[in-house]
PDB file of N, CA, C, O and CB in Angstrom:
ATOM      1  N   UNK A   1    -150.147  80.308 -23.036  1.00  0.00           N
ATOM      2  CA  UNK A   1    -149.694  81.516 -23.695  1.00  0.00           C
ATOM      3  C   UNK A   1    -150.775  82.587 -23.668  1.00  0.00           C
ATOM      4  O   UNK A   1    -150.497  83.758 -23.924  1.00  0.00           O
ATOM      5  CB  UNK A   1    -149.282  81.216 -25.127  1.00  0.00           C
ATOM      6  N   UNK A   2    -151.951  82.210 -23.372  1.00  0.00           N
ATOM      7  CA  UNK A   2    -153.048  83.206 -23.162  1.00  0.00           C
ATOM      8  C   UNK A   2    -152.348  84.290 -22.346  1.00  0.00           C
ATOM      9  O   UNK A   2    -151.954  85.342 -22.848  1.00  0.00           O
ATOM     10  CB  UNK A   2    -154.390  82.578 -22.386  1.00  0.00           C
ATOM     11  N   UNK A   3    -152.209  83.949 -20.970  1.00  0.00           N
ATOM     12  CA  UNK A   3    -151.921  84.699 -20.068  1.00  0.00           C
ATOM     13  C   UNK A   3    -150.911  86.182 -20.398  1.00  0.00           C
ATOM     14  O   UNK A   3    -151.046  87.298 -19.896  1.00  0.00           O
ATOM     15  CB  UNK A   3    -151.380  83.737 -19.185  1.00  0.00           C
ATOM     16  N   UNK A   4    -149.912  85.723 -21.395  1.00  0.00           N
ATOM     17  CA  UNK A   4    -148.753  86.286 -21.781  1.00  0.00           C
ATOM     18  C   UNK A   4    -149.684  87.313 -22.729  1.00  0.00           C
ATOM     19  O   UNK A   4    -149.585  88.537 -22.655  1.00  0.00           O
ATOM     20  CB  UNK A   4    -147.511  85.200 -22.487  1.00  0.00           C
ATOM     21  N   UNK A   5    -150.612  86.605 -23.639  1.00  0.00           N
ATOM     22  CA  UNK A   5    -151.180  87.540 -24.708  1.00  0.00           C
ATOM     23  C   UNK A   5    -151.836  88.545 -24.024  1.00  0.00           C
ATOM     24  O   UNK A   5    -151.412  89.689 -24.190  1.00  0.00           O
ATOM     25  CB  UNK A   5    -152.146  86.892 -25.710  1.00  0.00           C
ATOM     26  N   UNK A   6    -152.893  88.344 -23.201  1.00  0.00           N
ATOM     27  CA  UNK A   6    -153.651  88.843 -22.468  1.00  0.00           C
ATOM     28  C   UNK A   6    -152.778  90.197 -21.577  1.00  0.00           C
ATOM     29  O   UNK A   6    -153.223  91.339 -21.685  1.00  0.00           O
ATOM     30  CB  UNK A   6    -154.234  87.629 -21.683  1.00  0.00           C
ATOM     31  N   UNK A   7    -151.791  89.979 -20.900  1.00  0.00           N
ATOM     32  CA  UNK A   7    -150.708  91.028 -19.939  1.00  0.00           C
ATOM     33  C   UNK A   7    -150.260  91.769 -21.365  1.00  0.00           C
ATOM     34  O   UNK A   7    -150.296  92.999 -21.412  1.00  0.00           O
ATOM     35  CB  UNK A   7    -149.047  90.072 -18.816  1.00  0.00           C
ATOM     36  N   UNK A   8    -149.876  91.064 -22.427  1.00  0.00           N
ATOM     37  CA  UNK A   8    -149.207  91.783 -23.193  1.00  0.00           C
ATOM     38  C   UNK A   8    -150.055  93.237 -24.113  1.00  0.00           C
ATOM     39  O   UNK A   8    -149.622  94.311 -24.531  1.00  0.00           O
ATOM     40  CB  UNK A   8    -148.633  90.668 -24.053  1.00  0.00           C
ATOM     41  N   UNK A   9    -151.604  92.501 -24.132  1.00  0.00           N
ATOM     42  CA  UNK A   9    -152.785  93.289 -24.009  1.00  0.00           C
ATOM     43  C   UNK A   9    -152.785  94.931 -23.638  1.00  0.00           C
ATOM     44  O   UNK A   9    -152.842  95.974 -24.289  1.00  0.00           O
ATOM     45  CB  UNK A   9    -153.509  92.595 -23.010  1.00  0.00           C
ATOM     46  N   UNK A  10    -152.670  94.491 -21.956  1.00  0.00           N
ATOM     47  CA  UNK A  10    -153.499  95.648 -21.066  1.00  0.00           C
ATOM     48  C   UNK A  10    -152.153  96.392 -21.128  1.00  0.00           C
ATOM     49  O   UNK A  10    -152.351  97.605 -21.193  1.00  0.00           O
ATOM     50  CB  UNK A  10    -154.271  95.234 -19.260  1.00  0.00           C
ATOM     51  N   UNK A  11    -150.604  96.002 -21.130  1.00  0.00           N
ATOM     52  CA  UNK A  11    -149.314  97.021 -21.388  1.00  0.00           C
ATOM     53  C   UNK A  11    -149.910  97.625 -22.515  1.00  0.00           C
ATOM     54  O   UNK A  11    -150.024  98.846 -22.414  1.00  0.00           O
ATOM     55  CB  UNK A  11    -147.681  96.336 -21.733  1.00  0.00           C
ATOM     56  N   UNK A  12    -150.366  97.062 -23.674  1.00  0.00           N
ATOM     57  CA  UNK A  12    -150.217  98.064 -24.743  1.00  0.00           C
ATOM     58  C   UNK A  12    -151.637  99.378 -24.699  1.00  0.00           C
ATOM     59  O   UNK A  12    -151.594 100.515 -25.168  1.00  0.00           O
ATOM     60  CB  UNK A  12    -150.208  97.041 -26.317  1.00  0.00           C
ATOM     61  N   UNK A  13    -152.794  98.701 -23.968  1.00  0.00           N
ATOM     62  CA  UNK A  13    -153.807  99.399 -23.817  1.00  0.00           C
ATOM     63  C   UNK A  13    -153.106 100.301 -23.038  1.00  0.00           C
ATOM     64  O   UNK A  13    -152.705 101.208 -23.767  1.00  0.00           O
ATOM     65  CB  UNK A  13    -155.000  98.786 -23.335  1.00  0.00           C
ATOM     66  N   UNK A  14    -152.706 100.497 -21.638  1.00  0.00           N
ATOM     67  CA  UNK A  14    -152.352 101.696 -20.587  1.00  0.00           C
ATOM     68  C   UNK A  14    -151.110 102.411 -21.622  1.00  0.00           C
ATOM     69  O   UNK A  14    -150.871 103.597 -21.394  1.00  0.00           O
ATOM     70  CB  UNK A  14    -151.662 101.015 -18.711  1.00  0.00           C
ATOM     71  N   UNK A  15    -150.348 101.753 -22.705  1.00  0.00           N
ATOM     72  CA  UNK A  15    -149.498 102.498 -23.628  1.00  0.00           C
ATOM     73  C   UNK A  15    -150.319 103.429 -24.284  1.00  0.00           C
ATOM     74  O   UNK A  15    -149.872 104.576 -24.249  1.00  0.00           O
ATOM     75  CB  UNK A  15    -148.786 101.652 -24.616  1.00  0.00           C
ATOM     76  N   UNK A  16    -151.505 103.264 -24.938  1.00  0.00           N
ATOM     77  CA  UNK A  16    -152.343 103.924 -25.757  1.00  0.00           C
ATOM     78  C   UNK A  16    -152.931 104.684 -25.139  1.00  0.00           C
ATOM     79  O   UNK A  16    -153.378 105.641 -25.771  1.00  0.00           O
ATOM     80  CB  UNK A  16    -153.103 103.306 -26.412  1.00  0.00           C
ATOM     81  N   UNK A  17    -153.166 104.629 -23.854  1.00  0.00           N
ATOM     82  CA  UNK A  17    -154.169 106.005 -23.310  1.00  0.00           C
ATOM     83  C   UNK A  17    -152.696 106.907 -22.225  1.00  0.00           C
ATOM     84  O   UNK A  17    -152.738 108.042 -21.749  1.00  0.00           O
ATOM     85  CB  UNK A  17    -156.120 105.198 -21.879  1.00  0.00           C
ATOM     86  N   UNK A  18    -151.779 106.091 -22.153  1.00  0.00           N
ATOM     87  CA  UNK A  18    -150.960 107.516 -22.146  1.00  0.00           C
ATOM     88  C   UNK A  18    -150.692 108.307 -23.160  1.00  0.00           C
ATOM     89  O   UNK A  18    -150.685 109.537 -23.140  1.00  0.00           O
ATOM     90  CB  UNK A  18    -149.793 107.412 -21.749  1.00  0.00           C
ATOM     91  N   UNK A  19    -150.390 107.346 -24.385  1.00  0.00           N
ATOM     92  CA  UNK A  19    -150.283 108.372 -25.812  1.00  0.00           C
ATOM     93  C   UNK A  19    -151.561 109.427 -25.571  1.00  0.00           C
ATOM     94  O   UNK A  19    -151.338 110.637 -25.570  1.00  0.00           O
ATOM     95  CB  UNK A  19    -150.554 107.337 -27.583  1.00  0.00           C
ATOM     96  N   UNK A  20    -152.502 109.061 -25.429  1.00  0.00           N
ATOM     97  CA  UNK A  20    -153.585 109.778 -25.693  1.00  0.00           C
ATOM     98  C   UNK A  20    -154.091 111.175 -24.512  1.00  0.00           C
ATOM     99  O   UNK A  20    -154.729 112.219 -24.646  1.00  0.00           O
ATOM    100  CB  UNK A  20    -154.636 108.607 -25.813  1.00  0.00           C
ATOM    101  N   UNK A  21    -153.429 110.510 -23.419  1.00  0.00           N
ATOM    102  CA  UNK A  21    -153.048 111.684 -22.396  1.00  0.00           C
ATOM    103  C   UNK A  21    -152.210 112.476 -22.722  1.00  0.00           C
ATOM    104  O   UNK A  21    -152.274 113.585 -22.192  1.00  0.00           O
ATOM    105  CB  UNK A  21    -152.590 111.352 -21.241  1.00  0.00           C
ATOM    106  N   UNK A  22    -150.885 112.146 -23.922  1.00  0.00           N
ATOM    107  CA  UNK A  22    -149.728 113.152 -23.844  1.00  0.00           C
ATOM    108  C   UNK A  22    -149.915 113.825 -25.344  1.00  0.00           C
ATOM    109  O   UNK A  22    -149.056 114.600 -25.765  1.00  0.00           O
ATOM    110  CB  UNK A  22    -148.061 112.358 -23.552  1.00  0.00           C
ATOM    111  N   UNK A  23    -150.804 113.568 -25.940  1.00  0.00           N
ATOM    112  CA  UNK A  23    -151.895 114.446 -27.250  1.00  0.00           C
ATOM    113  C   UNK A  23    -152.283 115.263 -26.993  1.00  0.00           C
ATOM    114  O   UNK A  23    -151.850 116.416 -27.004  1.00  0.00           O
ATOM    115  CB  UNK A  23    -153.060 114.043 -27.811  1.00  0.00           C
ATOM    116  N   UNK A  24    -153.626 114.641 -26.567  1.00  0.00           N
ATOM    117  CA  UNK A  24    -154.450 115.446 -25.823  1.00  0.00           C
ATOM    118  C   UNK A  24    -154.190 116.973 -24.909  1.00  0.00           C
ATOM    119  O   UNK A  24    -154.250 118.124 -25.342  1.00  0.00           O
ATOM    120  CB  UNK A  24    -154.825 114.526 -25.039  1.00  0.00           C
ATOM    121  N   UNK A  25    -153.881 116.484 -23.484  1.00  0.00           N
ATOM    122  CA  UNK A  25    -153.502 117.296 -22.641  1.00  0.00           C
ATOM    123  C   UNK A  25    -151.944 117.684 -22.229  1.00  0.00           C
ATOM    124  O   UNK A  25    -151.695 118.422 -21.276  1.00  0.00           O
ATOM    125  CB  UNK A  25    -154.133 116.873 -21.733  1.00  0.00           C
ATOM    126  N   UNK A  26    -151.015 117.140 -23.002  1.00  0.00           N
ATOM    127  CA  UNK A  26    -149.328 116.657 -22.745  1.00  0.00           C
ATOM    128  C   UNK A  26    -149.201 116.768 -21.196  1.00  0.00           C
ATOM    129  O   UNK A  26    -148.679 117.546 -20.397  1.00  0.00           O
ATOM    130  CB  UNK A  26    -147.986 117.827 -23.582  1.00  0.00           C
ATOM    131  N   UNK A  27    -149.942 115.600 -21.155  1.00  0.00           N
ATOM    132  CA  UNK A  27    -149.602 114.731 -20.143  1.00  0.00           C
ATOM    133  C   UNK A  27    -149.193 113.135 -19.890  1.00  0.00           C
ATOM    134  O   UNK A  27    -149.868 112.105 -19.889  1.00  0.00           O
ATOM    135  CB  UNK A  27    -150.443 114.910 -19.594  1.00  0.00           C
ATOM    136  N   UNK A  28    -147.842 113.392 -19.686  1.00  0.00           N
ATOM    137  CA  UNK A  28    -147.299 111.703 -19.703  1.00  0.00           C
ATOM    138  C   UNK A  28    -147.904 111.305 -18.002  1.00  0.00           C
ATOM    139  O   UNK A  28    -147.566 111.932 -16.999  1.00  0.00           O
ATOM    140  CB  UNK A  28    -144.986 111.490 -19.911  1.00  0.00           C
ATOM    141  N   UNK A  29    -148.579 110.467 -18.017  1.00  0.00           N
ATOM    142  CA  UNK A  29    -148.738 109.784 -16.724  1.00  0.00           C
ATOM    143  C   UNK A  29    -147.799 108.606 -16.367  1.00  0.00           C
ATOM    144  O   UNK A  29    -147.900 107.920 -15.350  1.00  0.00           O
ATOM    145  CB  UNK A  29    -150.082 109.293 -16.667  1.00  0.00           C
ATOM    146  N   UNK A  30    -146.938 108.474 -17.271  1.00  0.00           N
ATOM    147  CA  UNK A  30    -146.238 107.557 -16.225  1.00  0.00           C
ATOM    148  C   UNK A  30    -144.388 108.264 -15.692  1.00  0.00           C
ATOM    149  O   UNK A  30    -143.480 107.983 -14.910  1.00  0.00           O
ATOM    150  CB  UNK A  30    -146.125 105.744 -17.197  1.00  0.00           C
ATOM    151  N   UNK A  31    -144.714 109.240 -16.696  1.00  0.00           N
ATOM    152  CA  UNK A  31    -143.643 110.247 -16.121  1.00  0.00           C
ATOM    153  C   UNK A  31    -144.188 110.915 -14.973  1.00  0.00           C
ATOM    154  O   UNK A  31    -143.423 111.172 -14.044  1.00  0.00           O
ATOM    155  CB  UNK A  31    -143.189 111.357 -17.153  1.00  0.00           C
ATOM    156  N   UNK A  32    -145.136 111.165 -14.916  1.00  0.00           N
ATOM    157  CA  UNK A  32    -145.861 112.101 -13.473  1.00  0.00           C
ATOM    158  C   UNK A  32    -145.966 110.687 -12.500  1.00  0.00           C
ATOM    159  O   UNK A  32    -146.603 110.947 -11.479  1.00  0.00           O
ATOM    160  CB  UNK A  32    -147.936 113.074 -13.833  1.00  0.00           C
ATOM    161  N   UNK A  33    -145.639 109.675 -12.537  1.00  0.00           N
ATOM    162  CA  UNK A  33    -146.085 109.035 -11.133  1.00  0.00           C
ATOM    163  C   UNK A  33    -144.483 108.234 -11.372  1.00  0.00           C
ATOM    164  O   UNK A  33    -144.350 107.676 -10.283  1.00  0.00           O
ATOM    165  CB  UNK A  33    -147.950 107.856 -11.011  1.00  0.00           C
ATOM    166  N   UNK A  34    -143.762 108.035 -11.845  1.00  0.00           N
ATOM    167  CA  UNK A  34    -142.254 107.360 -11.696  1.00  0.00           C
ATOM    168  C   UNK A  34    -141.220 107.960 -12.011  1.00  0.00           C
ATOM    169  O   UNK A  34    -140.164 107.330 -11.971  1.00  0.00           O
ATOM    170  CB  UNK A  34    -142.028 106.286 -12.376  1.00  0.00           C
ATOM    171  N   UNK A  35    -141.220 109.429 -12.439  1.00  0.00           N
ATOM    172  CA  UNK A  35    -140.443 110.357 -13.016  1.00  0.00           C
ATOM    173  C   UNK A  35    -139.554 110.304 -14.029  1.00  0.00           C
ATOM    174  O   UNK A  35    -138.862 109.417 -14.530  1.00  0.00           O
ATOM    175  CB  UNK A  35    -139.917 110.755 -12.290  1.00  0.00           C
ATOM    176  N   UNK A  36    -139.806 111.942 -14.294  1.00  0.00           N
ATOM    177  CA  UNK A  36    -139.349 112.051 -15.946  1.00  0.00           C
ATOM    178  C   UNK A  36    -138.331 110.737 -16.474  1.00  0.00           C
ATOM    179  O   UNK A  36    -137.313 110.885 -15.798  1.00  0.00           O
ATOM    180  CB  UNK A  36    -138.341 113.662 -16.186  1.00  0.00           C
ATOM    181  N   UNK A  37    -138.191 109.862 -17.118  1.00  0.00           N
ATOM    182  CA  UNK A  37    -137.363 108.975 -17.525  1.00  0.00           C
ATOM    183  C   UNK A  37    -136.260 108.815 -16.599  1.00  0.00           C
ATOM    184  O   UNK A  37    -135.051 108.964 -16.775  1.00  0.00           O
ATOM    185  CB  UNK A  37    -136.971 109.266 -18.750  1.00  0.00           C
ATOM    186  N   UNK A  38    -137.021 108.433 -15.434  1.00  0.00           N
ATOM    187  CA  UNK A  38    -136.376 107.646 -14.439  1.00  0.00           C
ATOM    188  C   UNK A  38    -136.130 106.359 -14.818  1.00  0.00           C
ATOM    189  O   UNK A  38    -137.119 105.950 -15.426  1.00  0.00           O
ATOM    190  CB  UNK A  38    -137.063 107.610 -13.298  1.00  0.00           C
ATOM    191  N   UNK A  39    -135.134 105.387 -14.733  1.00  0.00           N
ATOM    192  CA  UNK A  39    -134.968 103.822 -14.625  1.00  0.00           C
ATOM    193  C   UNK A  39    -136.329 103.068 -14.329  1.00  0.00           C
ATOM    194  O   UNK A  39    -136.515 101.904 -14.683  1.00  0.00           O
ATOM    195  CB  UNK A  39    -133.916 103.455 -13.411  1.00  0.00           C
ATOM    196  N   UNK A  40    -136.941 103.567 -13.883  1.00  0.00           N
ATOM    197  CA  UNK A  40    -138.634 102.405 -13.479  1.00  0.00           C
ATOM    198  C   UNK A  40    -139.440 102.929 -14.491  1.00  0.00           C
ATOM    199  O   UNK A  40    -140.174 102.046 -14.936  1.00  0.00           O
ATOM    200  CB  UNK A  40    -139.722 102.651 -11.640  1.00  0.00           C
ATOM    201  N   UNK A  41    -139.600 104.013 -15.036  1.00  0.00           N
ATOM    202  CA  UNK A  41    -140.310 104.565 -16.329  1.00  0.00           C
ATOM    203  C   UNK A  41    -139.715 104.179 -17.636  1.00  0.00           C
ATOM    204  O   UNK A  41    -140.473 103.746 -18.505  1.00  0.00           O
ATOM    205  CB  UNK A  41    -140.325 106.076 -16.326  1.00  0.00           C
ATOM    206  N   UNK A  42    -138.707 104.266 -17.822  1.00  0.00           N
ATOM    207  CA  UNK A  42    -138.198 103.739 -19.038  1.00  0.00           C
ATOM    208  C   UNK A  42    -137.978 102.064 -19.368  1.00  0.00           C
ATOM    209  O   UNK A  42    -137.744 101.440 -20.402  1.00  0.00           O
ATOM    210  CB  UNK A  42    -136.944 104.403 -19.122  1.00  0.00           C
ATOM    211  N   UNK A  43    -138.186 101.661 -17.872  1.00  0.00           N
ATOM    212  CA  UNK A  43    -138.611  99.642 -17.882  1.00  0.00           C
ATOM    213  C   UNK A  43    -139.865  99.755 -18.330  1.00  0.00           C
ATOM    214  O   UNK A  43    -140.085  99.130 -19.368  1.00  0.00           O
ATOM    215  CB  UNK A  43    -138.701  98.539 -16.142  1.00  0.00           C
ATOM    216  N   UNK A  44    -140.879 100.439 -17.809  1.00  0.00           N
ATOM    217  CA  UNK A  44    -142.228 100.411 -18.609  1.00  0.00           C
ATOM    218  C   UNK A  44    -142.272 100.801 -20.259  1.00  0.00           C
ATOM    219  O   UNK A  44    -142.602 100.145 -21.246  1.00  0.00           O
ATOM    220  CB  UNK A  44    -143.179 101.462 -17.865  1.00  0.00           C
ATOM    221  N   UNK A  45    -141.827 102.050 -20.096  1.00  0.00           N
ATOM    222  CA  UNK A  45    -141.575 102.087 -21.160  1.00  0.00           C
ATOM    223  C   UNK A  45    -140.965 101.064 -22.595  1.00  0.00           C
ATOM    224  O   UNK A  45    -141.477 101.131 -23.712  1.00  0.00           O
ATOM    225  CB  UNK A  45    -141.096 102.829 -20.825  1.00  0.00           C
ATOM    226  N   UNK A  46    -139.959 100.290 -22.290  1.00  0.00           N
ATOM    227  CA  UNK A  46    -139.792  99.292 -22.729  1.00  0.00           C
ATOM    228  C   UNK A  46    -140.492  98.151 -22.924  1.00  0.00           C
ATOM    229  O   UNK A  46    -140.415  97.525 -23.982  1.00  0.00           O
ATOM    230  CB  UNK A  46    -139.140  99.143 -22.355  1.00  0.00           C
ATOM    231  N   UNK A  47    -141.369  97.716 -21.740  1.00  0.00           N
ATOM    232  CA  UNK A  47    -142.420  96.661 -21.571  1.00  0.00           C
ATOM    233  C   UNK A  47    -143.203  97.205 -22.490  1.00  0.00           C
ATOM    234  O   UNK A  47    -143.734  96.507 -23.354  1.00  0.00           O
ATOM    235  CB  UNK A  47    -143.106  96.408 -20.164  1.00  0.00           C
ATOM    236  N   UNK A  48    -143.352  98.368 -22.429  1.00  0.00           N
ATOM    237  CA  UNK A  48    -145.088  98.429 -24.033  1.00  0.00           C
ATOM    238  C   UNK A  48    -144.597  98.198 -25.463  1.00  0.00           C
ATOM    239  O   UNK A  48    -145.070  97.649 -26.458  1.00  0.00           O
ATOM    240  CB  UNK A  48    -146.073 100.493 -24.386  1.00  0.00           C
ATOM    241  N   UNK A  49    -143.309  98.919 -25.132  1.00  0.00           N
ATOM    242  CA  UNK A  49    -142.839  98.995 -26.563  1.00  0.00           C
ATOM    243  C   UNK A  49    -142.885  97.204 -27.461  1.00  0.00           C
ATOM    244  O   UNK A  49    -143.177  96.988 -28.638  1.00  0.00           O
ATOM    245  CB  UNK A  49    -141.015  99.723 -26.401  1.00  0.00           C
ATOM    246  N   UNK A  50    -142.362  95.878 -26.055  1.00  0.00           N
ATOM    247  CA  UNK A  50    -141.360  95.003 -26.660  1.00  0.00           C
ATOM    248  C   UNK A  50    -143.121  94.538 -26.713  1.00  0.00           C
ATOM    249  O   UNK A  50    -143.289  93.633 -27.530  1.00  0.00           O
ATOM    250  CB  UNK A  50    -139.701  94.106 -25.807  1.00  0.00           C
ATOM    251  N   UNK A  51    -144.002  94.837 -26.236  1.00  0.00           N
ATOM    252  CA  UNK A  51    -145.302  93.753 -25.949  1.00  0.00           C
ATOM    253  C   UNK A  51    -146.078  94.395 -27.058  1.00  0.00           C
ATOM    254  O   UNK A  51    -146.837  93.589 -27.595  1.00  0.00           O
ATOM    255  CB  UNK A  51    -146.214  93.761 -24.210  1.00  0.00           C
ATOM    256  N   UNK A  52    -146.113  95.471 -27.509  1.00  0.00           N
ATOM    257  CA  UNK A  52    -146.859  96.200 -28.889  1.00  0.00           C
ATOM    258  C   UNK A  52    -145.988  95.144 -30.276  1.00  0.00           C
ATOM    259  O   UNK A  52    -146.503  94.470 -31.168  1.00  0.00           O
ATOM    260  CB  UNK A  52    -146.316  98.490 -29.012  1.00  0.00           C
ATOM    261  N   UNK A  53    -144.810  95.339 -30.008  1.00  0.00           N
ATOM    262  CA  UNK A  53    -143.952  94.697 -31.011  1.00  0.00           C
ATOM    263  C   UNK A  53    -144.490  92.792 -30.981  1.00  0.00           C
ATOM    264  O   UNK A  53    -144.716  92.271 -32.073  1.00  0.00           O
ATOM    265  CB  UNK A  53    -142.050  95.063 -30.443  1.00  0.00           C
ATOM    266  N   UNK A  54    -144.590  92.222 -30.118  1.00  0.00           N
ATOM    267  CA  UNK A  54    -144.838  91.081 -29.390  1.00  0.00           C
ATOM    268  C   UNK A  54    -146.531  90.822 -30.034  1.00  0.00           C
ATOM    269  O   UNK A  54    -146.888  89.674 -30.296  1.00  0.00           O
ATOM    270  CB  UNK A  54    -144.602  91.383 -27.541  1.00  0.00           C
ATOM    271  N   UNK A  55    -147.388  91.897 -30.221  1.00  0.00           N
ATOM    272  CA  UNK A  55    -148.943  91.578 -30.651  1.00  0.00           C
ATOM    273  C   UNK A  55    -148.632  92.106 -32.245  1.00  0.00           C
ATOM    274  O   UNK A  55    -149.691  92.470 -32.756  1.00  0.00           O
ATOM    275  CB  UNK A  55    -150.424  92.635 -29.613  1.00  0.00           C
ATOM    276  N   UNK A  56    -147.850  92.201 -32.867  1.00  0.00           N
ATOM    277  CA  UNK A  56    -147.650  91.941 -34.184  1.00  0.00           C
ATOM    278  C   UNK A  56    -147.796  90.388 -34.885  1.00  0.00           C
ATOM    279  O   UNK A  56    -148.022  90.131 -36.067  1.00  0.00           O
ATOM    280  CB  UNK A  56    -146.371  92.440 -34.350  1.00  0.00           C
ATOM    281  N   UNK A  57    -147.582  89.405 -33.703  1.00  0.00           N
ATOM    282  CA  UNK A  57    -148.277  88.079 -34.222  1.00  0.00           C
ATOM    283  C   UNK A  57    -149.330  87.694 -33.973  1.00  0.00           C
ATOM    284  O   UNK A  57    -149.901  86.622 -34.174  1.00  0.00           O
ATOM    285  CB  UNK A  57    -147.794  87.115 -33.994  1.00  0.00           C
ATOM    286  N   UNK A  58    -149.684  88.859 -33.386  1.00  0.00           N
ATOM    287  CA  UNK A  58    -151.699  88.519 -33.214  1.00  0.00           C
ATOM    288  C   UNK A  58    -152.563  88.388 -34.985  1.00  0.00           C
ATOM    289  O   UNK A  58    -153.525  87.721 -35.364  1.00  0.00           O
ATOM    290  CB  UNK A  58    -152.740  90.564 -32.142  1.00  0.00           C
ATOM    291  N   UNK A  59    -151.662  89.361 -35.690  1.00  0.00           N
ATOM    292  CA  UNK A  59    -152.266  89.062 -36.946  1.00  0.00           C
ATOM    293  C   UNK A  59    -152.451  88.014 -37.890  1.00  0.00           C
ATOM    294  O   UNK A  59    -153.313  87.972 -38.768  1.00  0.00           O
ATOM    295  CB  UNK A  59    -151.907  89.654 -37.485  1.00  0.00           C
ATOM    296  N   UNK A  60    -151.245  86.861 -37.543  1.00  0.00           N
ATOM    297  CA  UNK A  60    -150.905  85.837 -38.365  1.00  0.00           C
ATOM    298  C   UNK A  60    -151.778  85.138 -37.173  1.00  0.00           C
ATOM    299  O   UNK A  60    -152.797  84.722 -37.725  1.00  0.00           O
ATOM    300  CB  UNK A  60    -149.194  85.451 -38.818  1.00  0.00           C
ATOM    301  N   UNK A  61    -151.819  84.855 -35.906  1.00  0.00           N
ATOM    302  CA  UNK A  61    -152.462  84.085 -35.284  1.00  0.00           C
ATOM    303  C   UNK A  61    -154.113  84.199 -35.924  1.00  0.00           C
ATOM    304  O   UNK A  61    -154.672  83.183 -36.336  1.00  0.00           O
ATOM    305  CB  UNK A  61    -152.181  84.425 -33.801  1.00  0.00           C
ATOM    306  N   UNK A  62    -154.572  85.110 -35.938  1.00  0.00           N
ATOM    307  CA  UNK A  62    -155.998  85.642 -35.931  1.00  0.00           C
ATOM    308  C   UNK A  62    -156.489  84.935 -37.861  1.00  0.00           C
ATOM    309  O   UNK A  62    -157.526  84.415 -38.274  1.00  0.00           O
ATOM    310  CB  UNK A  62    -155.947  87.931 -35.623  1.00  0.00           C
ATOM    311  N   UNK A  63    -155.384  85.216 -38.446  1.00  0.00           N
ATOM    312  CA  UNK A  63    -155.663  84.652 -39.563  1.00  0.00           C
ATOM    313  C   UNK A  63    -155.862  83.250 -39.775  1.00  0.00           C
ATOM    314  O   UNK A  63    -156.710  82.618 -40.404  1.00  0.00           O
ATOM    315  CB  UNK A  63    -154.870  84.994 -40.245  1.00  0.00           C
ATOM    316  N   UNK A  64    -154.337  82.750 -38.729  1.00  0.00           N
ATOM    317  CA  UNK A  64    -154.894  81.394 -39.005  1.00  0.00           C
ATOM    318  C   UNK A  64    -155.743  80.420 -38.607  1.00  0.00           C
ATOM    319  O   UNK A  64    -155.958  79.266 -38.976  1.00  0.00           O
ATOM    320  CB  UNK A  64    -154.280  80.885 -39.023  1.00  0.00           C
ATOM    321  N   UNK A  65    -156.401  81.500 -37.348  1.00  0.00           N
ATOM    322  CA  UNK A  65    -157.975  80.493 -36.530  1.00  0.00           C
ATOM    323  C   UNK A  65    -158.780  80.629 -37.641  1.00  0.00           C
ATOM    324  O   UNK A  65    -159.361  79.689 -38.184  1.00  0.00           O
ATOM    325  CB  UNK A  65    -159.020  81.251 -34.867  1.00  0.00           C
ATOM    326  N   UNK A  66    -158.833  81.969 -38.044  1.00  0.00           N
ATOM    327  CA  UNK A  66    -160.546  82.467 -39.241  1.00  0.00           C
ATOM    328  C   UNK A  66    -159.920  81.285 -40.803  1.00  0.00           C
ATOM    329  O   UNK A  66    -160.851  80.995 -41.554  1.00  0.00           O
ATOM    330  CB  UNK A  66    -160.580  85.385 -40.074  1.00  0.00           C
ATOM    331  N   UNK A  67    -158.913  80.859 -41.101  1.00  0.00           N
ATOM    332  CA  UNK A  67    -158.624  79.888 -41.720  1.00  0.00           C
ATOM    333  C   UNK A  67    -158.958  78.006 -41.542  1.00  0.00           C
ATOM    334  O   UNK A  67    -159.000  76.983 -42.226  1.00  0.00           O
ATOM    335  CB  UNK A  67    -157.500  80.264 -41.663  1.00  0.00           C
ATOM    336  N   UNK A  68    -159.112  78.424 -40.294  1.00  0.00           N
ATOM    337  CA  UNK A  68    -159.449  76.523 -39.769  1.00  0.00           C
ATOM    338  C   UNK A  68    -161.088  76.511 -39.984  1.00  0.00           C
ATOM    339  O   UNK A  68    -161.732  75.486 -39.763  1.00  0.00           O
ATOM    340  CB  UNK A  68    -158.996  75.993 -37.541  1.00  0.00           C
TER     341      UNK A  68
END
């Protein structure tokens, strides 16, 4: 399950520095390279969303190692 945590990771990291591109400078980069809410942008789009939602059990995990 590492593997899964880890991918589920770097989706939400490249999620956060587009947020931070489309703040910043309003620039969506994954609309500029797969277009405006094209079908292949809005699958990504989805992938960060379900994998951000998905590291919401990083908290109960994390608690219960610092517990053992």
């Amino acid at each position: 399950m590492k593997w899964f945590d880890n991918t589920a990771l770097t989706l939400v990291i490249i999620g956060a520095v587009n947020w931070l591109l489309v703040g910043i400078f309003r620039f969506d980069l994954v609309a500029f390279i797969f277009g405006n809410l094209s079908w292949v942008s809005r699958i990504i789009y989805t992938l960060v969303g379900l994998c951000g939602l998905y590291l919401i059990s990083l908290y109960g995990r994390i608690n219960a190692i610092s517990e053992s």
